[in-house]
Each structure stands twice: as C-alpha cells, then as structure tokens.
C-alpha positions in Angstrom: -11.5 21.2 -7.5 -14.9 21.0 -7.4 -17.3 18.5 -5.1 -20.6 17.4 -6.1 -22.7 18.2 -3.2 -24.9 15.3 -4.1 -22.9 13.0 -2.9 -22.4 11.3 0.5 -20.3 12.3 3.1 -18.3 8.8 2.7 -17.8 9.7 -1.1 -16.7 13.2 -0.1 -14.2 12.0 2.8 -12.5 9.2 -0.7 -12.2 12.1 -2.6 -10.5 14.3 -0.4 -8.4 12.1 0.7 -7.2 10.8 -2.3 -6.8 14.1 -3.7 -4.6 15.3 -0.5 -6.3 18.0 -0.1 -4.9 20.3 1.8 -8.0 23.0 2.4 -11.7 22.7 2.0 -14.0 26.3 1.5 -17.7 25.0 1.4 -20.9 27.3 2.1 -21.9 27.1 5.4 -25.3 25.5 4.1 -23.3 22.2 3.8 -21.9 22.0 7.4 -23.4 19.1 8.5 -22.0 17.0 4.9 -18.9 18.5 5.7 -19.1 17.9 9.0 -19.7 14.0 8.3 -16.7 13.9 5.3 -13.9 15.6 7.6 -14.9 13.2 10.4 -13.8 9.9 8.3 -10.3 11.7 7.5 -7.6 11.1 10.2 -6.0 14.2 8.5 -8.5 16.6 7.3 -7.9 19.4 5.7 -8.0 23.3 7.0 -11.9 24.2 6.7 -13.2 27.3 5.5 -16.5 28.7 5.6 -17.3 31.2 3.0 -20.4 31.9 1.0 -24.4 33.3 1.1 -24.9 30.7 3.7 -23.0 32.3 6.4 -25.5 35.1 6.8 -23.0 37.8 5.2 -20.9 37.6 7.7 
C-alpha cells in the first residue's frame, strides 16, 4: 500500500504496524523519515531501497 510521505514518522511507524507489514521499499530521498518510523517498531519490517534517489545505483 501506499504512504503519504507527508506525514510524520510516528504516523508512519501506526500505520505499518497496524498493517503488519511485512516489507517497506521507499526512495532513498526518504531515509531519514524512514529511518525515524522503523525506529518506533519493535518489529520493523525488511527495508528496501529502490528508486531515482539512490543515485542509479
């Protein structure tokens, strides 16, 4: 599903978690929201990086 970047990493962090999510792929431009929604989750999910932000890599 969908996240709207607009919101706050707290907001993020609900959502995932109450969705069980079970793997996040974000553009690397959001990192440090990311960053801040997977650190309020004492089970986050697998994290993948994927998008223009990573420098084509």
């Amino acid at each position: 599903m969908a996240v709207n970047t607009r919101l706050s990493a707290q907001e993020i962090a609900c959502i995932l978690e109450h969705c069980e999510s079970a793997v996040l792929i974000h553009d690397p431009v959001f990192d440090e929201l990311v960053d801040g929604a997977l650190a309020r989750l004492a089970a986050p999910p697998i994290r993948i990086r994927a998008g223009e932000g990573d420098g084509g890599a």
